[in-house]
C-alpha positions as a LaTeX table, in Angstrom:
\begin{tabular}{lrrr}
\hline
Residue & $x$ (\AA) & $y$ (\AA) & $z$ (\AA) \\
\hline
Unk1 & 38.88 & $-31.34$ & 64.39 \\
Unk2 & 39.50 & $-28.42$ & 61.93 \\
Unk3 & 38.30 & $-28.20$ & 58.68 \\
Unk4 & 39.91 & $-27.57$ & 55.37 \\
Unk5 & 37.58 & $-24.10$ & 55.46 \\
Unk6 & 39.15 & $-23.20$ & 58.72 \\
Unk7 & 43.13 & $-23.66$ & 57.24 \\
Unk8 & 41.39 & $-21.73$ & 54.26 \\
Unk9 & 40.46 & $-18.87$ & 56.62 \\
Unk10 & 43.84 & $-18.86$ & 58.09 \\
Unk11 & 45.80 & $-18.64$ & 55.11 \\
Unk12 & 43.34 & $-15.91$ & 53.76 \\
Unk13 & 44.68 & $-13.54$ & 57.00 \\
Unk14 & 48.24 & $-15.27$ & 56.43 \\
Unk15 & 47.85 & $-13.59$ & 53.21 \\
Unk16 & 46.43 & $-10.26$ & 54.51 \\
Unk17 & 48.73 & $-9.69$ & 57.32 \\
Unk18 & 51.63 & $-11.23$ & 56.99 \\
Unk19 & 52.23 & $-11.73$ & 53.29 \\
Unk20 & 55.95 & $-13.06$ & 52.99 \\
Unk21 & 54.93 & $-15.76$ & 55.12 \\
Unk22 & 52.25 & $-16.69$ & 53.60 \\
Unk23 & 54.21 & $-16.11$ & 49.81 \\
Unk24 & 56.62 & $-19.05$ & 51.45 \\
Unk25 & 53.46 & $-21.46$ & 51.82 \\
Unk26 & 52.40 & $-20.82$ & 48.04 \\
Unk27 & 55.72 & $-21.19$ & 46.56 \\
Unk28 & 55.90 & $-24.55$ & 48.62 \\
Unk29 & 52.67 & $-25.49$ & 47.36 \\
Unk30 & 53.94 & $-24.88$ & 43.87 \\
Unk31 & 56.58 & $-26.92$ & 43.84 \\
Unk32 & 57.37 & $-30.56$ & 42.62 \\
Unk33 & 59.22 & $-31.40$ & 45.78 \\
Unk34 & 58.26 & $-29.41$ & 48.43 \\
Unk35 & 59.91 & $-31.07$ & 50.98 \\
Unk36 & 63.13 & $-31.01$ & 49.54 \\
Unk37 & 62.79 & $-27.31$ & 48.87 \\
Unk38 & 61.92 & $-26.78$ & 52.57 \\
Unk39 & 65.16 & $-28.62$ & 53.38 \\
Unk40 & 66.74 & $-26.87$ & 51.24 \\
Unk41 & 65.84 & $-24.03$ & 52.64 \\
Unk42 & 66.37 & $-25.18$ & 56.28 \\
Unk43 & 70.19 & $-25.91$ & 55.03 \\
Unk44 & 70.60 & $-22.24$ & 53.98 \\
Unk45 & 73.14 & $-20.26$ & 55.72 \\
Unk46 & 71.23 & $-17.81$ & 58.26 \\
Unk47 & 70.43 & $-14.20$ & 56.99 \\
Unk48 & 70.36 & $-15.83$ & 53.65 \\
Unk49 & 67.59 & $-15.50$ & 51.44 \\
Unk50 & 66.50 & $-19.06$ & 51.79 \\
Unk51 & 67.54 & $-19.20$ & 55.07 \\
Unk52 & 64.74 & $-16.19$ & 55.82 \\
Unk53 & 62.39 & $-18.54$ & 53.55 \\
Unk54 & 62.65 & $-21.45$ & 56.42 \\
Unk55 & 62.21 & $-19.14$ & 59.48 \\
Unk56 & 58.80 & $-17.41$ & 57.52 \\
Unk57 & 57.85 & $-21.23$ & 56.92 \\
Unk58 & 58.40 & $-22.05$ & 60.66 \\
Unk59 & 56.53 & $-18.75$ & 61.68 \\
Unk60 & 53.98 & $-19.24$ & 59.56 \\
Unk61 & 53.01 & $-22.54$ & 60.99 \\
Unk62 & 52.98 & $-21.17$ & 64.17 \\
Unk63 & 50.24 & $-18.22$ & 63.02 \\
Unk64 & 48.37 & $-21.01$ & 61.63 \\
Unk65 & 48.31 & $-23.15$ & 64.94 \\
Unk66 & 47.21 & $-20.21$ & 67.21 \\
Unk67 & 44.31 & $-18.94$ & 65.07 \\
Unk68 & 43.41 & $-22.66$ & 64.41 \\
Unk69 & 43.86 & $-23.02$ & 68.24 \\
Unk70 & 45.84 & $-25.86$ & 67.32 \\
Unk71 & 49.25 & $-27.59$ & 68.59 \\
Unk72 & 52.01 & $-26.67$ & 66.01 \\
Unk73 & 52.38 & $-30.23$ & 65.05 \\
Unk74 & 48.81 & $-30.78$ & 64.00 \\
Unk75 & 48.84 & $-27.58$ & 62.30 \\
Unk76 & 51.90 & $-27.89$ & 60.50 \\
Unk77 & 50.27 & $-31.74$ & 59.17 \\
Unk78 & 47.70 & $-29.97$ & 58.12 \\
Unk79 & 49.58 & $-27.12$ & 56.43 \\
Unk80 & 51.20 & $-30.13$ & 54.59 \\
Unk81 & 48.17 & $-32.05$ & 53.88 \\
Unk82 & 47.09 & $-28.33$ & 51.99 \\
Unk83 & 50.40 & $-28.38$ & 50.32 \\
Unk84 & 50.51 & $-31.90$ & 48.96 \\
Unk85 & 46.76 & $-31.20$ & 47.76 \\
Unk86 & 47.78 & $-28.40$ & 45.82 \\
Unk87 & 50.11 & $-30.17$ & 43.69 \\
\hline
\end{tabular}
């Protein structure tokens, strides 16, 4: 199982290399709802800003999973888990 540490490392080169990704993550984290923002977001009209907000969300999962050498799902639960922790 992956640590908190390990998420931690990954969101450290989230931050390094792809930054707008990882800038979606943090503003999720900051929110009061982000779950409703992230639907929100999902609801967006393509080539919108928001809309661009939900694909760097979805991408940035999918960094996460591959350096955690984890399947999307449990890496996106534990992307959450970071989120809701941060609130």
């Amino acid at each position: 199982m992956k640590t908190t540490r390990s998420l931690e490392e990954g969101l450290d080169r989230l931050f390094k290399n792809f930054y707008p990704w990882w800038k979606t993550t943090k503003e999720l984290s900051r929110s009061d709802s982000p779950e409703a923002l992230l639907e929100e977001w999902r609801r967006s009209p393509k080539g919108s800003q928001e809309g661009r907000k939900a694909m760097f969300f979805r991408e940035a999962v999918g960094i996460l999973a591959m350096s955690l050498g984890l399947p999307r799902e449990e890496a996106e639960a534990l992307v959450w888990e970071h989120i809701s922790e941060r609130r």
